[in-house]
N, C-alpha and C positions, 0 to 999 in steps of 0.2 A: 287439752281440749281446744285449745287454741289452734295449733297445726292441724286437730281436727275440720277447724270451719266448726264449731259449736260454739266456740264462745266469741267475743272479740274484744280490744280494751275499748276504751269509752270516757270523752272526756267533755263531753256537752252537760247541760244541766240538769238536776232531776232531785227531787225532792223524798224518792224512796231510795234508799238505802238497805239491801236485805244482808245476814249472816252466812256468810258462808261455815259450811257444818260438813267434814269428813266422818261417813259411820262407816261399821263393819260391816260387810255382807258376806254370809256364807253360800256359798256357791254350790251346785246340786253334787256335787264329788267332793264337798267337806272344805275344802278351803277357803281362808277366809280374804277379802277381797275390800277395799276400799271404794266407797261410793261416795262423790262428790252431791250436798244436797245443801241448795238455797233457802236458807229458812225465810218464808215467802209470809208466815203469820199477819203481819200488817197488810202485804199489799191483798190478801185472801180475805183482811177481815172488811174491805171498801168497794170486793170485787161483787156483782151479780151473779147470780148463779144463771148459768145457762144450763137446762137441764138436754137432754137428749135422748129419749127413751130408745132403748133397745128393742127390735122388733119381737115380736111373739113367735116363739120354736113354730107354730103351725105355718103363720108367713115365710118363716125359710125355710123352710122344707117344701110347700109347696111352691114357694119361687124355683125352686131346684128341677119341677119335675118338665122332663122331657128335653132335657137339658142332656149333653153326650160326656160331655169335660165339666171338673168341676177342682176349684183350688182352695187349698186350705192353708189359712196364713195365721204364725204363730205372734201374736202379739204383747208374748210377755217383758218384751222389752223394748214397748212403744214409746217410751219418754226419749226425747232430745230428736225426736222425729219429726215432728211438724214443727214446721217456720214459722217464727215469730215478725208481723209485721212491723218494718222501721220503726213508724211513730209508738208501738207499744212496746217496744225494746227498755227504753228510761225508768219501766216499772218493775224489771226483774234486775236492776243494778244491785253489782256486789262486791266486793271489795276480798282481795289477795294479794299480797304482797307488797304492797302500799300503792299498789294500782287498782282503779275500777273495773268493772268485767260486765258487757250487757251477756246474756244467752241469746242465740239466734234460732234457736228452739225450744220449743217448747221444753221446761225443766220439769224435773218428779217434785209433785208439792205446789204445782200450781192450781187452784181451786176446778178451772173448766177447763183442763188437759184433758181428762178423759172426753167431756161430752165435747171440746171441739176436734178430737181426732175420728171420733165416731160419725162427724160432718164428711 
């Protein structure tokens, strides 16, 4: 994840500390696959909820019409997608290897992943 540009080490200050937690994920063809997840519990339970209401099927539909082109985008695997800004990077700190690691994306398990990708 590193070489990816998703994560990076990190060795400034910060007073949150999350677990890093390897689960299994099985994959839509059966096998099974390794998912890297931040247990974020602490930094989640100090976090605001920022809600984001999803519009109503009649608004997108009738936003649609008259419209020639139209694109459909699969977002089942929106996590590690949107950027995390510098200064709030110190709260998703996590430890591997006996180094730190901030996320520079948004991680799965973060409280307002969803409604800030939906921004």
């Amino acid at each position: 994840m590193e070489r990816q540009n998703i994560i990076q080490e990190y060795n400034g200050p910060t007073q949150w500390m999350s677990p890093l937690h390897i689960v299994k994920k099985k994959t839509e063809d059966g096998q099974i696959k390794l998912r890297p997840v931040i247990g974020l519990r602490m930094v989640n339970s100090v976090t605001k909820r920022s809600d984001h209401p999803l519009p109503h099927l009649n608004e997108i539909l009738d936003s649609l019409g008259g419209n020639s082109w139209w694109c459909m985008l699969d977002v089942s695997k929106a996590y590690w997608q949107t950027k995390i800004r510098a200064q709030d990077r110190p709260l998703y700190c996590f430890k591997s290897n006996h180094k730190v690691y901030v996320p520079l994306r948004t991680p799965f398990g973060a409280k307002n992943a969803g409604a800030t990708w939906l921004k």
